[in-house]
C-alpha positions in Angstrom: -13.3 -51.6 10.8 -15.8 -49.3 12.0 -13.1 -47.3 13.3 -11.2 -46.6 10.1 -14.6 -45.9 8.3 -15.5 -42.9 10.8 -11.7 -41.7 10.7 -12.6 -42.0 6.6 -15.3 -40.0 7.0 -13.7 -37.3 8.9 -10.6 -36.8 6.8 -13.2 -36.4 3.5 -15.3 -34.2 5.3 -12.2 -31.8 7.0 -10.8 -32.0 2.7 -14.1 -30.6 1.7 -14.3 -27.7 4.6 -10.9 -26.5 3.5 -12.1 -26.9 -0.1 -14.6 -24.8 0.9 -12.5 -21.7 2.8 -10.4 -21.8 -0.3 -13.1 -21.0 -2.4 -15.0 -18.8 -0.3 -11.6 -16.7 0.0 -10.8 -17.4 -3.6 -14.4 -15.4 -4.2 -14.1 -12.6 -1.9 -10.7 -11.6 -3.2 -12.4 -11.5 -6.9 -15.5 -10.0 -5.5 -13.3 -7.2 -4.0 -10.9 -6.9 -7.0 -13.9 -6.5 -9.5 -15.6 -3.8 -7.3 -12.5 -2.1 -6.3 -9.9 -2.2 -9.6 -9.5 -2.8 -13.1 -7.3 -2.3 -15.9 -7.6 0.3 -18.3 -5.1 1.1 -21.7 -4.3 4.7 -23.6 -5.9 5.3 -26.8 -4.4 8.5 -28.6 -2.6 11.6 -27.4 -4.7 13.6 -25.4 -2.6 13.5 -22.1 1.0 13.0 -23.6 3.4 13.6 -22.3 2.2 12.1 -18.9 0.3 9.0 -20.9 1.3 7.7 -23.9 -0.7 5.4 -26.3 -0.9 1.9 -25.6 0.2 3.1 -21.5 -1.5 0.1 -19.3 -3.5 1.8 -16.2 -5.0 0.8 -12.9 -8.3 2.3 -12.5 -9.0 3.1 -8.6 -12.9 2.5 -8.9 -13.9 3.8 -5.5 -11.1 6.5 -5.2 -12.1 9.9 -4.2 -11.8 12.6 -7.0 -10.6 15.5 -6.1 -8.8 18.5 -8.6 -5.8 16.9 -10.7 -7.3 13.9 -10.5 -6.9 11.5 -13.3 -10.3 9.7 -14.3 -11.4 7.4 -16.7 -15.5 7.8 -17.8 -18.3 6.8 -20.4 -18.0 9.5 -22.7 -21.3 8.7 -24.3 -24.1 10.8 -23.4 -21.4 13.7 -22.7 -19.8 14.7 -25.8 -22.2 14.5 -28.2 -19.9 12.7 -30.5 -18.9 9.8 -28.4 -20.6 6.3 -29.4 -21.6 3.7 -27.0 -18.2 1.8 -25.1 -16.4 5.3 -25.8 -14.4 5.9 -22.5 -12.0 9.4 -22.4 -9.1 9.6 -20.0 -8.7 13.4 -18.8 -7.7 15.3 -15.6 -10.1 16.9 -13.5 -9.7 20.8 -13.2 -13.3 22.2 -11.8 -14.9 20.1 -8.6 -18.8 21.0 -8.2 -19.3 24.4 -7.3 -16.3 25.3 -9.0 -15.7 28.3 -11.3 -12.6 28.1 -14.4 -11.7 30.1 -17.0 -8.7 30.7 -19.2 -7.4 34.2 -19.3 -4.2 36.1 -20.8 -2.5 32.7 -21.0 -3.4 31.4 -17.8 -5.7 29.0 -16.2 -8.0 30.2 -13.0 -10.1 28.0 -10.4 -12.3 30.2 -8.1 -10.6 33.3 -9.6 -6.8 31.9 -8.4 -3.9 30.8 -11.0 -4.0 27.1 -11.2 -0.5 25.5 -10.9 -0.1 23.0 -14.0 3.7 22.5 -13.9 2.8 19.1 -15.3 2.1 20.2 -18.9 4.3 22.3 -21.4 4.3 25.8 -21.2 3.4 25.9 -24.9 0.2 23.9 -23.7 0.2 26.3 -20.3 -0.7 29.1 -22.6 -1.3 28.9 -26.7 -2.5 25.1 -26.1 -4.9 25.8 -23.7 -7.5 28.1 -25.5 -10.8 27.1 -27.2 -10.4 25.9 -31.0 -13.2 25.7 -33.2 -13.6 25.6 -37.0 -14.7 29.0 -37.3 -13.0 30.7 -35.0 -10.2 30.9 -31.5 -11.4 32.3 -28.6 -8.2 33.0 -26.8 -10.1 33.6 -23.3 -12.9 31.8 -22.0 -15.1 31.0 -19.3 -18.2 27.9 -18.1 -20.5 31.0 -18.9 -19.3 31.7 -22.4 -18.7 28.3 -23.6 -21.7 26.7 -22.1 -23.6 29.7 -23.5 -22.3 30.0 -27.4 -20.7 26.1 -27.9 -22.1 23.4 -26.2 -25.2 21.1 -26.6 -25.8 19.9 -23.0 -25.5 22.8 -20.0 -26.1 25.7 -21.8 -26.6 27.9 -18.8 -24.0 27.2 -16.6 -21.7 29.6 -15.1 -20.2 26.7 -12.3 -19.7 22.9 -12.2 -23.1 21.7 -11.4 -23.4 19.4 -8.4 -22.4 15.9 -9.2 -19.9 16.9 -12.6 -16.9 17.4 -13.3 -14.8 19.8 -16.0 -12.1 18.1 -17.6 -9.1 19.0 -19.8 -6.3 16.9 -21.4 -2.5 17.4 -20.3 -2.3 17.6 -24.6 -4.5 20.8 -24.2 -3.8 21.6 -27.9 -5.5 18.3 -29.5 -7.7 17.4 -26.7 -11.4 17.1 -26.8 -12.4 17.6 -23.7 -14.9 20.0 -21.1 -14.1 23.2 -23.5 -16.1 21.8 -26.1 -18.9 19.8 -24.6 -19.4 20.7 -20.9 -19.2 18.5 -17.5 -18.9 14.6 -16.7 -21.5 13.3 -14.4 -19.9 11.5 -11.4 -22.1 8.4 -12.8 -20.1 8.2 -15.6 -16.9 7.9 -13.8 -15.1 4.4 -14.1 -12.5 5.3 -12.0 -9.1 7.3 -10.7 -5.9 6.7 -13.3 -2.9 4.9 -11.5 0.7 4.4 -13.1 2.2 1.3 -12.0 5.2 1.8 -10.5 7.3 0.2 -13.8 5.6 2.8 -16.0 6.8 5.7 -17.7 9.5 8.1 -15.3 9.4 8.7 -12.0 7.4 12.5 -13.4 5.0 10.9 -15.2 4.1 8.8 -12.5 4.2 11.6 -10.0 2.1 14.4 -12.7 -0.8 11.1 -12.7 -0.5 9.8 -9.1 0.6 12.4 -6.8 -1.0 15.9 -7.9 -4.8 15.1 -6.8 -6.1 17.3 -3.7 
């Protein structure tokens, strides 16, 4: 009798230890999914045709961002018009240090033609300028915007240390670095993923592939 109570015993207390590991494991693997990934969905136009509305994302939240990437940030605190919860989806075209400008219908990075087969070429060129109410400027530079447009940064002639500039692949509706400066790697949730399902195997190559 006192033999089958110990064996009892035993078999309760070898149920709760795997209880136990399951759980522990079951934590870690949320733990690490929470700090690592999330989920993330399109809202509006500004990077058709590569995402579309309503386009489900992973967000990479420890990825490294490098040129091309796509990122998703807090846009409060950066353009001035962005409430609280507002998060923008863009691509990054100037790393810190970085100069751009647009000239003569094309795109420069440290003074070299930026390759951005990815968009349109109507967006390459007449889509890419600066569009206010008043007026076009058809070429622009950091120094010239951050100088005559922009709330925040208005001395910069590079991408400050820690920031980013940012357009939309829908240059021609986008609201995005031209008209109210940097994102500050703080406010970056993470790098833009297509799952494999989504969208063509282009899309899914101009979003995943093109950061370096």
């Amino acid at each position: 009798m006192e033999k089958s109570t110990k064996n009892t015993k035993n078999k309760f207390l070898r149920e709760c230890l795997s209880w136990l590991i399951y759980l522990v494991v079951l934590g870690g693997i949320y733990l690490t999914v929470v700090h690592f990934i999330t989920m993330a969905t399109v809202d509006g136009h500004s990077m058709d045709p590569n995402l579309y509305n309503g386009e489900k994302m992973l967000v990479l939240k420890q990825a490294d961002i490098k040129r091309n990437s796509v990122i998703i940030f807090d846009a409060h605190g950066e353009d001035p018009s962005a409430t609280a919860k507002d998060y923008y989806v863009k691509r990054v075209i100037g790393l810190p240090g970085d100069t751009v400008s647009y000239k003569d219908g094309k795109l420069y990075v440290n003074n070299k033609v930026v390759d951005q087969s990815f968009i349109s070429k109507k967006e390459l060129s007449v889509g890419t300028r600066y569009f206010d109410t008043n007026n076009q400027i058809k070429d622009w530079s950091i120094s010239s915007l951050s100088s005559s447009k922009w709330v925040y940064n208005q001395d910069a002639k590079v991408v400050p240390k820690g920031e980013y500039f940012v357009l939309g692949d829908n240059r021609s509706i986008s609201n995005d670095s031209r008209y109210w400066g940097f994102v500050k790697k703080s406010k970056v949730l993470g790098v833009a993923k297509l799952f494999p399902w989504s969208g063509t195997a282009k899309h899914r190559h101009n979003v995943n592939d093109l950061a370096k």
